[in-house]
C-alpha positions in Angstrom: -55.0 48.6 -4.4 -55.6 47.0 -1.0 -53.4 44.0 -0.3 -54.6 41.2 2.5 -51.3 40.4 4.5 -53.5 38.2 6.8 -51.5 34.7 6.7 -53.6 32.1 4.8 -53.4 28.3 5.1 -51.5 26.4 2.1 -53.7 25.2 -0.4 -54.4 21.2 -0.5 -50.9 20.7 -2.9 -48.9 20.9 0.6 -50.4 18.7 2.5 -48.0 15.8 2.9 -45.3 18.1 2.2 -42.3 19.4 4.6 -44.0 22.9 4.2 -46.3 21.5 7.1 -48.9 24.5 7.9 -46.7 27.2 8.5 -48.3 30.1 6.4 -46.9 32.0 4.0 -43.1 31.5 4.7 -41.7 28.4 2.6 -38.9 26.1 5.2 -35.2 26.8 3.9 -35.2 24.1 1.9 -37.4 22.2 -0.6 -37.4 18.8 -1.3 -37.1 18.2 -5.1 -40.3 15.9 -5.0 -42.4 18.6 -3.5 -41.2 21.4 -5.6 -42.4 19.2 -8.7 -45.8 18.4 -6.9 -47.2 21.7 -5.7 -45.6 22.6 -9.5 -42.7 24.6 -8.9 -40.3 22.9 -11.1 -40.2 20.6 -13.9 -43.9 21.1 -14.6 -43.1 19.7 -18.3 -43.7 23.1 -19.9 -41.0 24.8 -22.2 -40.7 28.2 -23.0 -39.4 30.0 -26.1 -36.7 32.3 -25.0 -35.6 34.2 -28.0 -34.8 38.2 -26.5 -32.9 39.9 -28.8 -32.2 43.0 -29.6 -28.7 45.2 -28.7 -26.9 44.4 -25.5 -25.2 46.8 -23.2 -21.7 47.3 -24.1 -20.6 45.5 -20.8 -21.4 42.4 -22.5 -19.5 43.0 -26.0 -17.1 40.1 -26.3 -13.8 41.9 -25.8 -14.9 42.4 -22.5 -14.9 38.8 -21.7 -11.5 37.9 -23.0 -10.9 34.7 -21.2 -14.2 33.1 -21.9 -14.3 30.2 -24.9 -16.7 31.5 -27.9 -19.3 28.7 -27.1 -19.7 29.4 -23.4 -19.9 33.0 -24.1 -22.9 32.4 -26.7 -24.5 30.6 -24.0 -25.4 33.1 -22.1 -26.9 35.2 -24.8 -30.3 34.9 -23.0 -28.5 36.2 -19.7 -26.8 39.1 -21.3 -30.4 40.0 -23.0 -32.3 40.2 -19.6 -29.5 42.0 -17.8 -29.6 44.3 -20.6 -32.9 45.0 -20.2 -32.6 44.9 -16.0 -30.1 47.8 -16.3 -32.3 49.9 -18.3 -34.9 49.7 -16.0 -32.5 50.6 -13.0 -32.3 54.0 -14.9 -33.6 56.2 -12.0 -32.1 53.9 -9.2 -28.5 54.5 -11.1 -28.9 58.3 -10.7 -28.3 58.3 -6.6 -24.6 56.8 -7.4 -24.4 58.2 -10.6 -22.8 60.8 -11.6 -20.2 60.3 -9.0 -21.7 61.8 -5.2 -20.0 64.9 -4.2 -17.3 64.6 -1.8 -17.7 66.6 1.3 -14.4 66.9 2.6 -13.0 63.7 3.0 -16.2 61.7 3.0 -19.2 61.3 0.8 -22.1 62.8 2.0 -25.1 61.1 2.9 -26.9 59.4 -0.2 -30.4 59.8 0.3 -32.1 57.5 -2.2 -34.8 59.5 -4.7 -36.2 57.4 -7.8 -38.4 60.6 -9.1 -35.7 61.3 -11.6 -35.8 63.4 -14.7 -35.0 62.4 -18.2 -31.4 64.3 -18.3 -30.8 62.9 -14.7 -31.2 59.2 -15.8 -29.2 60.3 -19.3 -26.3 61.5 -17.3 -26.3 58.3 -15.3 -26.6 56.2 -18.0 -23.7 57.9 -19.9 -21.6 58.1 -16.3 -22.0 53.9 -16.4 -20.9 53.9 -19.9 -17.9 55.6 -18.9 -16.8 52.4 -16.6 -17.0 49.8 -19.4 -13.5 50.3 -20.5 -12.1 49.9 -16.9 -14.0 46.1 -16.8 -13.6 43.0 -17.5 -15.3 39.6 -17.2 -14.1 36.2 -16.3 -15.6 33.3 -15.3 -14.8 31.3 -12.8 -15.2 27.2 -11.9 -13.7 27.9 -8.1 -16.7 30.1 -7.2 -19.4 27.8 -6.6 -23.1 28.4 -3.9 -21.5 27.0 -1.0 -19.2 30.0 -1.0 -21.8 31.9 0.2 -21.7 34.1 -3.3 -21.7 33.7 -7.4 -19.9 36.7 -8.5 -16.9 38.8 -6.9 -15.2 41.8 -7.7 -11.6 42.3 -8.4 -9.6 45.3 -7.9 -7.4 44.9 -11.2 -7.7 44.1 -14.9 -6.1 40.3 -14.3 -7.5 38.1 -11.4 -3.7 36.6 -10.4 -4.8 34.4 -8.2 -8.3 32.8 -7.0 -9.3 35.0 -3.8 -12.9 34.2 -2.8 -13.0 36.4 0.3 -12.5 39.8 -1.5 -9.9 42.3 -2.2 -8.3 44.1 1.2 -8.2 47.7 2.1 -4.6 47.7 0.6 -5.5 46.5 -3.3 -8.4 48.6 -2.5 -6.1 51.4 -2.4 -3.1 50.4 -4.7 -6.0 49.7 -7.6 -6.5 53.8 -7.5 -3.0 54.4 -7.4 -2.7 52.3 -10.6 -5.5 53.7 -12.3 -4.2 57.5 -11.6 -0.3 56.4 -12.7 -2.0 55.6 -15.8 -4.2 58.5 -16.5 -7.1 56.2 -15.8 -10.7 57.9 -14.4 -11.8 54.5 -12.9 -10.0 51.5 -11.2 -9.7 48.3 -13.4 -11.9 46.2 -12.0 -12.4 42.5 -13.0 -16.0 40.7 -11.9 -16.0 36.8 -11.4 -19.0 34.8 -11.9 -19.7 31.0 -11.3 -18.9 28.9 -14.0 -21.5 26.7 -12.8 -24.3 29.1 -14.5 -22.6 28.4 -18.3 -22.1 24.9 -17.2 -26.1 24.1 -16.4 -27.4 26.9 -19.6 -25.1 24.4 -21.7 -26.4 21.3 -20.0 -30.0 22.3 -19.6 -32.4 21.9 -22.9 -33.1 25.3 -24.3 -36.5 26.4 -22.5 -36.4 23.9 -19.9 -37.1 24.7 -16.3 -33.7 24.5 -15.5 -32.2 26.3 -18.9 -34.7 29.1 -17.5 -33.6 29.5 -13.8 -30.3 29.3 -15.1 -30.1 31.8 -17.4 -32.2 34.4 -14.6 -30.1 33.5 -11.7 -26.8 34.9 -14.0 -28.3 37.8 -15.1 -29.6 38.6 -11.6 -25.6 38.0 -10.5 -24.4 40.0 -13.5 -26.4 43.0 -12.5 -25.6 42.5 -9.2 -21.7 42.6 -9.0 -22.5 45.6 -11.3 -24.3 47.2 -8.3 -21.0 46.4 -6.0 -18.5 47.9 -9.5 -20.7 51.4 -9.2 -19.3 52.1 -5.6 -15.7 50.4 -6.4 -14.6 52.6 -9.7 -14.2 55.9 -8.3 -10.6 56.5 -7.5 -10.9 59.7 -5.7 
């Protein structure tokens, strides 16, 4: 397939709109009113999001321990896509999973390869299982998009106190020491996410617009501060 990266001019639904003629790169932000006229949002059209099916076991509910029951259902949807997100990352997993060999002190050089065989993405998959134990889940009304993030790390299996800029070198290091005290394989690790994504799914219609971004935009976090728990678990 040949793809035509020529920039074209905006179709007639921008003129009048803050998008100007500038091709192809949409300004930094949109005003509401011309989102809904070029029909970007709010369109009027609902769809039916019913995925089902089993989740991974990062989203059982004793994972999530500090979470009401009605604001954990609500993100059902989110926990079905992420699902479904990390089972497709299958051969991506298998450059950080199992574990890289150490060479000497430091890890070598990951060289990124997604030709991966069945038993390479198995292995992966099974290493990943091996974390859920040492994670939990917590959401959190202090982390909001102004922050610059939606999710964060933790090292610990508690969150003690609200630190939005990240862990230091230090916890970094006493979470390992914890974890090998205890006869642990991974460092307890607890992952924040906004509170503001339960808030809108629970606000939102069911198959609105917004119900729909919402429940995307927490998977794609989930998934995400999964990607950061991958390189923070090892304790060796």
């Amino acid at each position: 397939m040949i793809w035509n990266d020529e920039p074209r001019e905006p179709d007639n639904r921008l003129q009048g709109t803050s998008q100007g003629k500038r091709t192809d790169f949409p300004p930094k932000e949109w005003i509401r009113s011309e989102l809904e006229q070029v029909g970007a949002l709010d369109t009027g059209k609902n769809w039916n999001p019913n995925l089902t099916g089993k989740l991974h076991p990062f989203f059982d509910r004793r994972h999530w321990p500090s979470i009401s029951t009605r604001r954990f259902d609500a993100l059902e949807q989110s926990f079905q896509i992420s699902t479904r997100l990390l089972k497709v990352a299958g051969p991506y997993l298998c450059n950080f999973l199992p574990d890289p060999k150490f060479n000497g002190k430091w890890i070598k050089r990951l060289e990124v390869n997604d030709s991966r065989s069945f038993q390479e993405i198995n292995a992966a998959n099974t290493a990943l299982l091996d974390i859920v134990d040492h994670l939990q889940w917590r959401e959190s009304p202090d982390i909001t998009p102004k922050d610059g993030f939606l999710g964060l790390n933790h090292y610990g299996p508690e969150v003690k106190h609200n630190n939005l800029h990240g862990d230091d070198t230090h916890e970094f290091n006493q979470a390992a020491r914890r974890a090998k005290r205890d006869g642990l394989r991974h460092r307890q690790l607890t992952i924040s996410i906004t509170s503001q994504f339960v808030d809108s799914l629970l606000a939102a219609k069911k198959g609105s617009h917004a119900y729909m971004v919402a429940a995307f935009a927490a998977a794609i976090t989930i998934v995400h501060e999964l990607g950061h728990t991958i390189f923070l678990h090892d304790i060796r």
